[in-house]
ZAMARGU-4260 file (C-alpha; in steps of 0.2 Angstrom, whole numbers, plus 5000, padded with zeros to 4 digits):
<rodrens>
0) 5000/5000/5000 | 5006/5017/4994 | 5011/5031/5009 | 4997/5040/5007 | 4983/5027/5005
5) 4989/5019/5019 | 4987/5037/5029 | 4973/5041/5023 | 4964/5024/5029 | 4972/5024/5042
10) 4963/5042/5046 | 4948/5035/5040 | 4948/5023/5054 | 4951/5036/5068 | 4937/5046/5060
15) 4924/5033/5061 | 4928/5024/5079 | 4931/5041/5084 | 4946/5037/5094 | 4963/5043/5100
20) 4978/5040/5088 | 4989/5033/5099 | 4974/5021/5104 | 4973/5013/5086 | 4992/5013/5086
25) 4994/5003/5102 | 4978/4989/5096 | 4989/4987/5080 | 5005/4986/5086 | 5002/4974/5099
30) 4992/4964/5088 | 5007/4963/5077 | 5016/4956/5092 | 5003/4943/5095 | 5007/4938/5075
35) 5024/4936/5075 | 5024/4924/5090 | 5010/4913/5081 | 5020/4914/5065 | 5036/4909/5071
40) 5030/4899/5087 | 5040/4910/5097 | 5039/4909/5119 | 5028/4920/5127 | 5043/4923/5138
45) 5053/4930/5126 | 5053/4951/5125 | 5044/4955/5108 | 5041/4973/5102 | 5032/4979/5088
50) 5036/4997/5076 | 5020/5005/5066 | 5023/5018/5055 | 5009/5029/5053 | 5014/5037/5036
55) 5018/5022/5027 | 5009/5008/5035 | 5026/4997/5040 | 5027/4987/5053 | 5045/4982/5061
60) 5048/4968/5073 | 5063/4969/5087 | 5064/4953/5098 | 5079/4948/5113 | 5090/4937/5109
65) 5105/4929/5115 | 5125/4935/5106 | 5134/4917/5101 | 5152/4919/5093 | 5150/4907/5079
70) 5135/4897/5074 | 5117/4901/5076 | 5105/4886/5082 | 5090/4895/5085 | 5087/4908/5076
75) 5072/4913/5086 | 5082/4917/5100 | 5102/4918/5095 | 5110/4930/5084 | 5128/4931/5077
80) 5139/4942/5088 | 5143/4954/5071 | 5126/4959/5068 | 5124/4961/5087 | 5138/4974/5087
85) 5126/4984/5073 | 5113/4987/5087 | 5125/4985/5103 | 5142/4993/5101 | 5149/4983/5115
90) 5140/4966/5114 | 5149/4952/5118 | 5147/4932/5120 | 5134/4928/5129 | 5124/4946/5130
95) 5105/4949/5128 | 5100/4962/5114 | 5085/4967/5105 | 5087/4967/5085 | 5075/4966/5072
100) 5069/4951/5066 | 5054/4954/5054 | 5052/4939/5043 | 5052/4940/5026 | 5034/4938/5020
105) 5026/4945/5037 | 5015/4958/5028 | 5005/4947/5021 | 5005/4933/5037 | 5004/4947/5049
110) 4987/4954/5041 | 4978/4937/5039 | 4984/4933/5059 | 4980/4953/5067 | 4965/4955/5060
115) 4955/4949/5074 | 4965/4954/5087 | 4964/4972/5080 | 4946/4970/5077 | 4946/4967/5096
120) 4958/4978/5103 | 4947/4992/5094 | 4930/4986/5100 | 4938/4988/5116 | 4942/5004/5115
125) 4930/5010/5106 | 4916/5004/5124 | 4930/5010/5136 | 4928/5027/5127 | 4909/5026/5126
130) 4909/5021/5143 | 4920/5036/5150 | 4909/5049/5138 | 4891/5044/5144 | 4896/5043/5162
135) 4900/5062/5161 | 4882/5064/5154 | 4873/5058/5167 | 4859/5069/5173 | 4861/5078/5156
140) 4850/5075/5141 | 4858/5070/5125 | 4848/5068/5108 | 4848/5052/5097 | 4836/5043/5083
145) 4824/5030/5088 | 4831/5013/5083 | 4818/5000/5088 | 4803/4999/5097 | 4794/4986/5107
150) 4783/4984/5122 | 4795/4983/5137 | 4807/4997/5129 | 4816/5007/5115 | 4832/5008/5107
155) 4841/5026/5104 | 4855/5028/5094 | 4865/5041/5100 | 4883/5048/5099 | 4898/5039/5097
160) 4889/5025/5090 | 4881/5020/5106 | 4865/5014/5108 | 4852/5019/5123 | 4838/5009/5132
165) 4822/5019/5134 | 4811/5009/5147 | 4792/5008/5144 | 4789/5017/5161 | 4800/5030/5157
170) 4791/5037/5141 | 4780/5050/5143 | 4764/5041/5144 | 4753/5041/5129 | 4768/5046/5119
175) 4771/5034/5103 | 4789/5033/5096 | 4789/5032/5078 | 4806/5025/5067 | 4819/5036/5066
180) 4812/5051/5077 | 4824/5060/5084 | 4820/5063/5103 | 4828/5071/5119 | 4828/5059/5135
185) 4841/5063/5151 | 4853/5049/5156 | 4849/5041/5171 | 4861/5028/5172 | 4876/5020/5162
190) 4882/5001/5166 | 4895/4991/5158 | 4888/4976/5150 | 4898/4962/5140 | 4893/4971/5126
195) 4897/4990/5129 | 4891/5002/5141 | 4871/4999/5144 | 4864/5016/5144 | 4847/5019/5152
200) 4839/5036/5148 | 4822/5044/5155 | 4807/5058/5147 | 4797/5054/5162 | 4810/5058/5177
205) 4806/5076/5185 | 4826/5078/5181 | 4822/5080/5163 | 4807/5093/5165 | 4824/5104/5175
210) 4835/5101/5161 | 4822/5107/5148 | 4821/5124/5159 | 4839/5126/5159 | 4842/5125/5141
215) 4826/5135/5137 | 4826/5147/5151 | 4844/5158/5150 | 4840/5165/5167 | 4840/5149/5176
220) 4856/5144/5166 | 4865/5158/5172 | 4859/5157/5190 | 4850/5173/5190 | 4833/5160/5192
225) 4835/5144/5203 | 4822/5131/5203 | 4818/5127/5222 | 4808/5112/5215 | 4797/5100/5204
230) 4783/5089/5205 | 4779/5081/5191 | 4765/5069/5183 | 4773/5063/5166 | 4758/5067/5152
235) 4747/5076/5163 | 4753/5090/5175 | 4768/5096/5184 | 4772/5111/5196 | 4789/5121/5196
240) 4793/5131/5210 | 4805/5145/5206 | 4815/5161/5216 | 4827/5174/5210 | 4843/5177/5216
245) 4845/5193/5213 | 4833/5210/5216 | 4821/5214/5202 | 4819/5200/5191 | 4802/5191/5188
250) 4808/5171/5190 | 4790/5166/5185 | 4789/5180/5170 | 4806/5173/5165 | 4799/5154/5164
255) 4785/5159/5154 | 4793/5169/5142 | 4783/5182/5130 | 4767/5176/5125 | 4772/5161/5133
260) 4786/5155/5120 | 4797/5148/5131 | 4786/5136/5143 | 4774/5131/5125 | 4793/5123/5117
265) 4794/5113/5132 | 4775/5110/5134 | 4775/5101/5117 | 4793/5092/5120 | 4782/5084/5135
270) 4769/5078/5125 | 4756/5095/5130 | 4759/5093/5148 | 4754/5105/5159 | 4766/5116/5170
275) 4764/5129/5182 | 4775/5139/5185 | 4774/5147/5203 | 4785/5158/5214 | 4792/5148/5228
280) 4790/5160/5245 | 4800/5157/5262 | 4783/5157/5272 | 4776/5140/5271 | 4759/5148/5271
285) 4762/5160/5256 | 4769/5144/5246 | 4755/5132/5250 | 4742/5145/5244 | 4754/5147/5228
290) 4756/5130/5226 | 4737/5124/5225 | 4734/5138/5210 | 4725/5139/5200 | 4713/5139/5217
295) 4711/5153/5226 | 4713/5151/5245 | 4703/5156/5260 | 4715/5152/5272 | 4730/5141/5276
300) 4731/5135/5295 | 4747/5124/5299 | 4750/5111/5310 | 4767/5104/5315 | 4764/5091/5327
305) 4778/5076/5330 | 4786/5077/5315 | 4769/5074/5304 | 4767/5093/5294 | 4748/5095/5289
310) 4743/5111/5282 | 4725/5113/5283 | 4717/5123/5266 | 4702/5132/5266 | 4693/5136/5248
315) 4677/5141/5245 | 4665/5134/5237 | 4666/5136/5219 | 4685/5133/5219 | 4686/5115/5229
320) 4687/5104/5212 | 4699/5116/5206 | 4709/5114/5222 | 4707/5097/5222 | 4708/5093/5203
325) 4704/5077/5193 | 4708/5064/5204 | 4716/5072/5216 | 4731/5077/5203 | 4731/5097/5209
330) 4733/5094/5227 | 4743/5077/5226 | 4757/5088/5216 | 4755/5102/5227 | 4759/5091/5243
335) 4774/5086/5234 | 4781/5102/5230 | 4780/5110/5248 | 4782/5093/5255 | 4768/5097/5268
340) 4753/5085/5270 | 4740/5096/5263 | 4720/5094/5268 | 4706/5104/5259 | 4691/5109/5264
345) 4677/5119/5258 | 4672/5134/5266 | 4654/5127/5275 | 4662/5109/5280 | 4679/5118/5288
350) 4666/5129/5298 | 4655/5113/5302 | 4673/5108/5309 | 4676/5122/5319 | 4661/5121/5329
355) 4663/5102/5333 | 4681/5106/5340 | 4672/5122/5351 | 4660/5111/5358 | 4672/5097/5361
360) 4685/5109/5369 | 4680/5117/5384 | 4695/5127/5388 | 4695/5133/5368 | 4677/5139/5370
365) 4681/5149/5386 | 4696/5158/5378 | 4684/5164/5361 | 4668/5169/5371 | 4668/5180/5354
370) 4666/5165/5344 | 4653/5156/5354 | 4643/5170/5353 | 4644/5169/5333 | 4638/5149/5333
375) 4618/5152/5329 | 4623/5162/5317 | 4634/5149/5309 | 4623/5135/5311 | 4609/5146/5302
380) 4621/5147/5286 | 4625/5128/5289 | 4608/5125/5288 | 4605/5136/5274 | 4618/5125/5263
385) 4611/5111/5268 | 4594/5113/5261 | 4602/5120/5245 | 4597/5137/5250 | 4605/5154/5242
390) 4619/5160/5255 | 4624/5178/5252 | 4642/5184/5247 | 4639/5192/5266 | 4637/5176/5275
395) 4651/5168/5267 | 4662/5180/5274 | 4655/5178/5290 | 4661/5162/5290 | 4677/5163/5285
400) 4681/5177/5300 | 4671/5162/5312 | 4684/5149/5302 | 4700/5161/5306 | 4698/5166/5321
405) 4695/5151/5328 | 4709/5143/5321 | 4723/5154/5324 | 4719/5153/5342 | 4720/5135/5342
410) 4736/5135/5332 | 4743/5147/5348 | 4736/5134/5361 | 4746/5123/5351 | 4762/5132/5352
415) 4761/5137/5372 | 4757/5119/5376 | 4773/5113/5365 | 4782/5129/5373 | 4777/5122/5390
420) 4782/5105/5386 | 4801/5114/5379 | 4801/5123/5396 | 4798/5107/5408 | 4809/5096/5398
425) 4823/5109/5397 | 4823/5110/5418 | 4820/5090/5419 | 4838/5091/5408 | 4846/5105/5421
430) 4842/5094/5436 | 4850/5078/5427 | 4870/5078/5432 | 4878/5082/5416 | 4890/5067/5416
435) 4876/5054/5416 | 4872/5057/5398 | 4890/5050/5396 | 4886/5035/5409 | 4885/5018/5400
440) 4869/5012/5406 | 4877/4995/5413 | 4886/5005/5424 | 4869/5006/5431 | 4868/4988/5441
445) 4852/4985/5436 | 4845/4968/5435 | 4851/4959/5417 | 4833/4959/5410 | 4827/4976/5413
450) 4845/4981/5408 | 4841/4970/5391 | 4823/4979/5388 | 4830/4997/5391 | 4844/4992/5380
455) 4832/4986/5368 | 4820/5001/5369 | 4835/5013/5365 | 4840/5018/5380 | 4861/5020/5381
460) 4865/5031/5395 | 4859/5032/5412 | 4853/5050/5407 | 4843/5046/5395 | 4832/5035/5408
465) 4833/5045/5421 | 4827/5059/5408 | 4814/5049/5404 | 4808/5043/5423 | 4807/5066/5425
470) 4799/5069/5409 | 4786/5054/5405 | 4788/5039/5418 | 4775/5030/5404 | 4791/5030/5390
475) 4800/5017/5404 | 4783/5009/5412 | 4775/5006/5396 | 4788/4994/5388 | 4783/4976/5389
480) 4790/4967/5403 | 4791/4982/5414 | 4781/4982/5430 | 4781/4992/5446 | 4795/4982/5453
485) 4806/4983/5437 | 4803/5002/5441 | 4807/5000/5459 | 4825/4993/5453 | 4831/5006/5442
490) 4824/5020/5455 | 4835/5011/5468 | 4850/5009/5455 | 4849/5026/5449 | 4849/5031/5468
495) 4864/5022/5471 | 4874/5031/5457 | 4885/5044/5462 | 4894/5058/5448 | 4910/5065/5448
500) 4909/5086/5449 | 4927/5090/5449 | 4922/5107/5438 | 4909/5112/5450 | 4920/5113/5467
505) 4931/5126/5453 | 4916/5134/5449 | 4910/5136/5469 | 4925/5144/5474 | 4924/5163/5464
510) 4908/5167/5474 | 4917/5162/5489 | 4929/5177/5487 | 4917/5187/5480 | 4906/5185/5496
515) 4921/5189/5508 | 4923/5207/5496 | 4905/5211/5497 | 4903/5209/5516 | 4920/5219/5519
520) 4913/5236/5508 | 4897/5238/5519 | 4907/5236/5534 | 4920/5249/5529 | 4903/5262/5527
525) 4897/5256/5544 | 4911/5260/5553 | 4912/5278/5547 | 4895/5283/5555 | 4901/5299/5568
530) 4891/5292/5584 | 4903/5280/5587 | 4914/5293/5591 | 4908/5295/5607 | 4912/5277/5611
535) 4929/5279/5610 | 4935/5285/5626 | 4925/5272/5636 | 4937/5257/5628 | 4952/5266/5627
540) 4957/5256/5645 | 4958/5239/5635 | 4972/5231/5636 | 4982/5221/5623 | 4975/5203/5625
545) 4958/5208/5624 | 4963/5218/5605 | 4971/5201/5600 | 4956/5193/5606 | 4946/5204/5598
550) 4954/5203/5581 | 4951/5182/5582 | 4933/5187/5588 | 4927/5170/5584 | 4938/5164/5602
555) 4929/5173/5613 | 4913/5179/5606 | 4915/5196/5601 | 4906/5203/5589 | 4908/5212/5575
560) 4899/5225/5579 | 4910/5229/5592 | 4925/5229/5587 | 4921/5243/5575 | 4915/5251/5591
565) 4930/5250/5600 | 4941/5255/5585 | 4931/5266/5575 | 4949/5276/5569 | 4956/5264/5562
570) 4939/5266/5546 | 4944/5282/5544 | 4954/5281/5529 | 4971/5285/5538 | 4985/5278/5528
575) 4994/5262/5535 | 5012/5267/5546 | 5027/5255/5541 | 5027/5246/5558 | 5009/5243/5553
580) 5013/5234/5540 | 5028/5225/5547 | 5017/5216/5562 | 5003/5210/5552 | 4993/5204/5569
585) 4974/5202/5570 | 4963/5205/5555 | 4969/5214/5540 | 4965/5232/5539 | 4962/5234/5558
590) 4976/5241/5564 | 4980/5255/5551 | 4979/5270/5563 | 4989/5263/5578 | 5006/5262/5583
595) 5015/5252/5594 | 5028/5256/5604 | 5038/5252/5621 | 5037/5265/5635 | 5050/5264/5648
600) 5040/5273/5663 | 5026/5262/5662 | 5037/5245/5657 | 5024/5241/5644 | 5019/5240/5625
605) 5009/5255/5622 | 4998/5257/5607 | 4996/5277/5601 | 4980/5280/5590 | 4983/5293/5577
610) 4970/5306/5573 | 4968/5316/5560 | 4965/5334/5565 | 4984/5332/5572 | 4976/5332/5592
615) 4990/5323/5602 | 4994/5305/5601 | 4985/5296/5617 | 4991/5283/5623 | 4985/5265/5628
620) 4993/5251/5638 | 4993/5235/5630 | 4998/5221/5640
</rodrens>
């Protein structure tokens, strides 16, 4: 084959498997290796390369042998020592070296014996690079022809010659694929199978319906519109809840499109399905009445009760099939988009409900004496309905104030009574040590079958029971083979139990100090009251045991009080002399005004109180 005939197939090839040069280069070459060991019965142990020439199409063969000096027994595996030295300047006797060794009429061998193995080699490559593409597209739509179709599913052919599996209940239903039709579908999933990747693809997921948006809708692309969520019937209806990101866009404007071009292309890509388009609102309230449109809404009334949402819908009576819809379609998609169980009522059966729960509920009745007042009244419109009597625009009015009024104030029943609940349970939790919610429960010593039934009830911790026991005793007594006894034995266990509190004798000691600061401050003040003064002279005879005595005052009884009596200078802010500070004897802060000193004449320690209008030291003997 010519250079460029061999090129230009060779091109051809990579065109129409659509892969990677160096791919088709490597299936061909190691083919070629494969060849050469069946044509000369070569061992699989022995190092065999193969050389393809892109341009020209040749293909050279090197294999290892072994350098011999003189005679050659096996070509396969020897060569002479002078061609060695062509390929390996430095060979010598006994070397291994890679020469080439293409036989003579391997063009022709070589073809008839790779042709498979190529064959192979490119199949395989050409699933591996299917499989790598499609994985990428999954949750994306791709485009293809229709191939086959039967009852259990259709065949797509799509890019890169790969084929995809459209299952029967994942078309559209009613929809009838014809030959040949080109159609969009969104991967769902991609498998590898013994005969390439198995692609499964989907018109009915709800994924499809956003992918649709975002390649018809730029805002949503772009991110300026975010879809919040879908619910979607395949054929029939679906519901799109949408917000904008940024101030002053219209995100259901932007869906629609002028004149409603851009919904009406993915409308008749679903097979004229129905969409509605609504603006999703942070106020579940505001979304529930947005989600059941085309109905207008009275009222919504929510109620969030131990995990099970239910909102509760009031319409009047000309819009209840509307809300509803045919068989339940409107409202069923409606709980799926907000995710809240939703129940709707007409206007005349939601008062009829109102008045049952006011006569039922005592406590609810007293707190809307308004609202009792205003039952006749509604019985007469009941009534009025009833026996297919006109009721006037007036009336209907009337009884969606009875319906509002009296359902808001249950709703706040409701939340005082959970807020309760929230307060009780948050003081049980206070009173509970904080380390037995980190207590294995067997450290609890509890009898090995009521041990086994908490265990198996989800109890873990001895908090957790002890929790329970504050909050609702029936959580632990209701559990089957749990009796007044059983409840007996983990009281007594519990009692037993003691928790360490090392942080808490930290925490105890500040206010300690802080005590001790507080109680000094007022006494300071106390001292300084002027009538005290006249005290003074009628304790200045006391000698020094009794001032030691007094300054231990819890010896011998003396109180307070009167040790400020008998020293009242020493709280009137006079600053502390050095041999004050030096002696340190008594109470702190109670000598600050005296001074001690020997006298000779008298042969004892005399202790001089200082004043402060500079009168003359006086003098006191302390024995």
């Amino acid at each position: 084959m010519a250079k460029n005939e061999f090129a230009l197939a060779f091109n051809e090839v990579l065109e129409e498997k659509q892969l990677a040069k160096d791919i088709v280069v490597s299936a061909i070459e190691s083919a070629m290796v494969s060849a050469y060991r069946r044509a000369v019965g070569a061992s699989t142990a022995q190092h065999v390369e193969a050389k393809l020439d892109p341009d020209t199409g040749i293909v050279t063969v090197s294999a290892e042998k072994e350098v011999v000096e003189d005679s050659v027994i096996d070509d396969r595996t020897e060569v002479l020592l002078w061609e060695a030295l062509k390929v390996k300047a430095d060979a010598k006797p006994g070397d291994m070296v890679i020469v080439e060794t293409t036989p003579a009429d391997f063009g022709r061998v070589a073809a008839q014996t790779a042709r498979q193995v190529i064959q192979q080699r490119i199949r395989e490559a050409e699933r591996s690079n299917q499989m790598q593409y499609f994985e990428r597209q999954v949750g994306e739509i791709v485009s293809g022809l229709v191939q086959a179709s039967s009852a259990q599913s259709a065949t797509i052919g799509l890019d890169m010659k790969a084929e995809g599996i459209l299952p029967n209940n994942q078309k559209i239903p009613g929809e009838r694929l014809k030959l040949h039709d080109r159609i969009r579908a969104v991967v769902m999933e991609v498998k590898d199978g013994t005969r390439g990747p198995q692609i499964v693809l989907s018109r009915a997921h709800r994924n499809f319906l956003r992918r649709l948006l975002e390649n018809e809708v730029p805002e949503i692309y772009h991110g300026i519109v975010e879809i919040r969520a879908i619910a979607r019937e395949p054929g029939a209806r679906a519901k799109v809840a949408v917000s904008a990101t940024q101030a002053g866009i219209d995100p259901v404007g932007a869906c629609v499109g002028i004149k409603g071009v851009r919904i009406q292309a993915i409308v008749k890509e679903l097979h004229d399905e129905k969409i509605d388009i609504i603006q999703w609102d942070q106020d579940p309230i505001v979304y529930i009445s947005k989600a059941i449109s085309p109905a207008r809404v009275n009222g919504v009334y929510l109620a969030d009760t131990e995990g099970a949402r239910t909102a509760t819908v009031v319409v009047g009576e000309d819009q209840l099939s509307l809300a509803i819809g045919r068989d339940g379609q409107n409202a069923r998609l409606a709980a799926k988009l907000t995710g809240w169980r939703i129940d709707i009522k007409s206007l005349t059966e939601a008062a009829g409900d109102t008045i049952k729960k006011l006569q039922n509920n005592s406590e609810l009745a007293a707190m809307l004496p308004a609202a009792m007042e205003s039952v006749p009244q509604i019985m007469e419109i009941l009534t009025k309905k009833a026996e297919n009597r006109p009721i006037m625009p007036e009336e209907f009015t009337v009884l969606n104030q009875f319906i509002d009024r009296v359902e808001k104030r249950t709703l706040q029943v409701k939340e005082e009574a959970a807020r309760v609940v929230d307060e009780l349970a948050a003081t049980a939790h206070a009173e509970i040590p904080a380390p037995a919610f980190n207590m294995p429960l067997d450290q609890a010593n509890m009898k090995e079958h009521i041990f086994n039934i908490l265990t198996e009830a989800g109890f873990e911790t001895v908090g957790a029971v002890m929790f329970a026991l504050k909050t609702d005793p029936n959580k632990v007594l209701g559990l089957p083979g749990i009796g007044s006894k059983a409840i007996q034995n983990i009281e007594e266990s519990l009692a037993t139990l003691k928790f360490p509190e090392p942080e808490a004798v930290k925490v105890e000691e500040a206010p300690v100090a802080v005590a001790v600061e507080m109680v000094a401050e007022p006494a300071i003040e106390a001292a300084e009251i002027p009538d005290l003064n006249n005290q003074i002279e009628a304790k200045k005879e006391a000698n020094a045991k009794r001032a030691v005595v007094e300054d231990e005052n819890a010896k011998d009884g003396v109180s307070l009080d009167e040790l400020f009596k008998m020293k009242p200078d020493i709280f009137q802010g006079t600053p502390p002399t050095d041999d004050d500070a030096d002696k340190k004897k008594g109470k702190k802060g109670k000598k600050k005004a005296v001074e001690l000193e020997f006298d000779e004449n008298l042969g004892t320690v005399v202790g001089r109180k200082i004043h402060k209008r500079g009168e003359d030291e006086t003098g006191t003997d302390w024995e």
